[in-house]
C-alpha positions in Angstrom: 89.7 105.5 -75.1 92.5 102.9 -73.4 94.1 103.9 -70.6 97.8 105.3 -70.6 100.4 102.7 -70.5 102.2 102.7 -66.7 105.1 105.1 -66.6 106.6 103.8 -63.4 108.7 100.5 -63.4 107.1 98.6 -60.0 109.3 96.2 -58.3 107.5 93.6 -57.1 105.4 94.1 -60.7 102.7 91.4 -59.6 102.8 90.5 -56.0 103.6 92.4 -52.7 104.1 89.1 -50.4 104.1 89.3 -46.2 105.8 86.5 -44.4 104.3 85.8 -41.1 103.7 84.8 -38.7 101.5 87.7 -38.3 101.1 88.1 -34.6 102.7 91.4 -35.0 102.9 93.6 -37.8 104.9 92.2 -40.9 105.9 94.7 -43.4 107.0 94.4 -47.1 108.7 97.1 -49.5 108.0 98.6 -53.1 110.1 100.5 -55.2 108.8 103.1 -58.1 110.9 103.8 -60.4 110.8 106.9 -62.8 112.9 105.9 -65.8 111.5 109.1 -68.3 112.8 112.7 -68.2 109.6 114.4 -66.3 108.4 114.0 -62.5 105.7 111.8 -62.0 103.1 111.8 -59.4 101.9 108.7 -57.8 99.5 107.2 -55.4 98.8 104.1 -53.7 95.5 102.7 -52.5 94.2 99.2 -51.2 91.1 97.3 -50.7 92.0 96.7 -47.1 92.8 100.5 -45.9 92.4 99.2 -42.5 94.6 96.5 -42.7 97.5 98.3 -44.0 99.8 101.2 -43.4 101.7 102.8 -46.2 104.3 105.2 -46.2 104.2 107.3 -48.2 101.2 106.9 -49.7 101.7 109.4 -52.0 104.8 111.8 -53.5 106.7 112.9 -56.8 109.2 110.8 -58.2 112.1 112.7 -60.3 112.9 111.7 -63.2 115.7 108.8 -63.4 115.0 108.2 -59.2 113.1 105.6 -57.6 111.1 106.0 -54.1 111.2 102.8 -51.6 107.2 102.7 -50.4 107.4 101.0 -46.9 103.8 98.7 -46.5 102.9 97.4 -43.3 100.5 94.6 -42.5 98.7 95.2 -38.9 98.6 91.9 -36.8 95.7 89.5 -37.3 95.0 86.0 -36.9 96.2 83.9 -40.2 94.1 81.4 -41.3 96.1 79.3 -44.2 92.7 78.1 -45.8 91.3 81.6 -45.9 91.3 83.1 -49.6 93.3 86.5 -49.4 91.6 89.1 -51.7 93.8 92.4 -50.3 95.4 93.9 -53.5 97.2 97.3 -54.0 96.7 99.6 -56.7 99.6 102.3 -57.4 98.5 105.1 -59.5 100.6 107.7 -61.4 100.4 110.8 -63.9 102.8 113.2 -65.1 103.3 116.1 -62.8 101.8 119.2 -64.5 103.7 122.2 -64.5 104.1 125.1 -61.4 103.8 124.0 -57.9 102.3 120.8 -57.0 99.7 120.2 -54.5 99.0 116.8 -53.4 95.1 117.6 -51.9 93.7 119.3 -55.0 95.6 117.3 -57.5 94.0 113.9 -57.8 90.6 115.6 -57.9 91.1 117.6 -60.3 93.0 115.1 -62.9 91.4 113.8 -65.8 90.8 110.1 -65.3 92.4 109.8 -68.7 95.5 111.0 -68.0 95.9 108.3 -65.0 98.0 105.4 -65.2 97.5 102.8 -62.9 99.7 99.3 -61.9 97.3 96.0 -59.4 99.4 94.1 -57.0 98.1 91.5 -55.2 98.7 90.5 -52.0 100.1 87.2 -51.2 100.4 85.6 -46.8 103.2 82.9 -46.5 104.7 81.5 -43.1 108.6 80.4 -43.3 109.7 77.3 -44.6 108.9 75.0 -41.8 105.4 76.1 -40.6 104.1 76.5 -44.2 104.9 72.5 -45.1 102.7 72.1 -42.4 99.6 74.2 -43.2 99.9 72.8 -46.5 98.8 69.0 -45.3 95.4 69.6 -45.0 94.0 66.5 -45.1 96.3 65.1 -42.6 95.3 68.5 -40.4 91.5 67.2 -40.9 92.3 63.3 -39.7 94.8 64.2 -36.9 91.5 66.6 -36.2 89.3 64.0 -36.0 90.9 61.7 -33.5 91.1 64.7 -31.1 87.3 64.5 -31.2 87.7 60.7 -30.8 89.8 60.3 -28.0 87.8 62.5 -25.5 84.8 60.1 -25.8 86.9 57.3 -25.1 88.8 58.8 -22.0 85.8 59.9 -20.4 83.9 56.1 -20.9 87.6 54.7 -19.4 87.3 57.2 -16.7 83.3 56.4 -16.0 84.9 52.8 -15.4 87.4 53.8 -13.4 85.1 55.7 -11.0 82.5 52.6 -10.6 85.1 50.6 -9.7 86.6 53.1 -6.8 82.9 53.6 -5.3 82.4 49.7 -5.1 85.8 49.5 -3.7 85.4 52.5 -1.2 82.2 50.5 -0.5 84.1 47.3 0.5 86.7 49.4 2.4 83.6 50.9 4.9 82.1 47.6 5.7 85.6 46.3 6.3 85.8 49.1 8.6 82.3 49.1 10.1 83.8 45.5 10.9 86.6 46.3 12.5 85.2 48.9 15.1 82.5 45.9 16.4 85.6 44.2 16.9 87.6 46.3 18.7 84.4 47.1 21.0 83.6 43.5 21.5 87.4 43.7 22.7 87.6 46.7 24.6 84.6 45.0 26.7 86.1 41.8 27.1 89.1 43.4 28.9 87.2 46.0 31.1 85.5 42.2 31.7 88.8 40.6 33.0 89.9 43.5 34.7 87.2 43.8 37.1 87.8 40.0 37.2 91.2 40.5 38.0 90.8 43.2 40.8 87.7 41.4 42.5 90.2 38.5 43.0 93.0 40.8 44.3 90.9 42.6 46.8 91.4 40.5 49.9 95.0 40.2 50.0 95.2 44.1 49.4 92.7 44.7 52.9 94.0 43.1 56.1 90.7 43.9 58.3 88.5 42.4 56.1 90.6 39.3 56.2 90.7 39.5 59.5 86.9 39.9 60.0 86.7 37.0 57.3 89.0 34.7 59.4 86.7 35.7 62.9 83.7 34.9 60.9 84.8 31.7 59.4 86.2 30.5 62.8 82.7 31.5 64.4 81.3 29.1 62.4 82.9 26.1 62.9 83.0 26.8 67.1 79.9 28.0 67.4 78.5 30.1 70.2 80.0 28.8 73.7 77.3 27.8 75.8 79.4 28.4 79.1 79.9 32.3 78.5 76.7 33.8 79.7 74.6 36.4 77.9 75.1 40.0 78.7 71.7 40.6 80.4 72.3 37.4 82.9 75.3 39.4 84.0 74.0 42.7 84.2 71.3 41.1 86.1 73.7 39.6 88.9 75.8 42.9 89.8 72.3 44.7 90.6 71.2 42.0 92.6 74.3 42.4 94.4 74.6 45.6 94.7 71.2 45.4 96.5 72.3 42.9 98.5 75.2 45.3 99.9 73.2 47.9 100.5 70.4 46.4 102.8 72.6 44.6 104.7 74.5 47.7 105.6 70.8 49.0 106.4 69.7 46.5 108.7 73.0 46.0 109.9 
């Protein structure tokens, strides 16, 4: 036995599209419509329950009304190549008669008295960002050369880095260089200096010119040979003394 033919008039019939981007959640509308003279009880599932809130989910639409259902799409990460299988399925049956209760009454129905309506769902970005997900094989080539141009950034930077160590190299023996120099210098003029002052010295001290002068002088006289030594004069005054003091004594 076929199923019963839908009752409700679902708007979007086919397709229940969310337009991202999905970085936060995107949500998209329904409407059921009850165009017949009885209520009409209706459901709505999905393959994605996770994915998805709905509100409501379920309810009673009266007869000649229409119900907006509210679906929301929780943020994920969208992935334009990724096949989207999410669909919705909105099922329906004629209300049956008294009071209605929501918990006990799609248990309890007879599977052939349902009536049921698919919607798929479809993922689109806006205008812009959607042209560009759609050049794939430009997406794959510009991918490609971002692989590329790593290896030859890191061979010009291997370059780069030999040439600043030989470089660095040249710099240190330059420098190495350069300090024997300015030692060999530093030398020179503590030489020069002490050159300098040696020659300076005996103007700065008049005794030792003085003592130079009396020394120099000494040697071109010479010792006088009429000055007697100190011992020949010594000698005299005792003999004279002597000679005072015995002739006082005999005297």
């Amino acid at each position: 036995m076929s199923k019963k033919e839908q009752v409700l008039v679902i708007e979007p019939p086919i397709e229940l599209t969310f337009t991202g981007p999905f970085t936060q959640a995107v949500s998209s509308y329904m409407k059921l419509k009850n165009p017949s003279d009885r209520k009409v009880c209706f459901k709505i599932k999905t393959t994605a329950p996770k994915r998805y809130c709905v509100k409501p989910n379920s309810g009673v639409v009266d007869p000649n009304t229409e119900v907006a259902i509210a679906v929301s799409l929780q943020p994920f990460e969208y992935d334009p190549a990724e096949k989207n299988k999410h669909k919705f399925m909105v099922q329906s049956m004629f209300a049956p008669d008294g009071e209605i209760n929501q918990d006990t009454l799609w248990k309890e129905i007879d599977q052939n008295d349902l009536m049921d309506s698919k919607l798929r769902c479809v993922f689109a970005m806006p205008a812009g960002q959607e042209q560009n997900n759609t050049e794939e094989p430009k997406f794959e080539n510009s991918r490609s050369q971002v692989v590329a141009t790593p290896v030859a950034a890191v061979k010009a930077e291997t370059d780069q880095m030999s040439a600043a160590v030989v470089e660095i190299k040249k710099l240190n023996d330059q420098l190495s260089q350069l300090r024997q120099e300015n030692i060999v210098l530093k030398e020179e003029t503590l030489r020069l200096k002490r050159i300098a002052a040696a020659s300076d010295k005996p103007h700065d001290s008049p005794s030792y010119s003085s003592t130079t002068v009396t020394a120099k002088l000494w040697d071109k006289v010479g010792p006088s040979t009429d000055v007697l030594p100190t011992t020949h004069i010594y000698a005299a005054l005792i003999i004279l003394v002597l000679g005072v003091m015995l002739g006082k004594f005999f005297l």
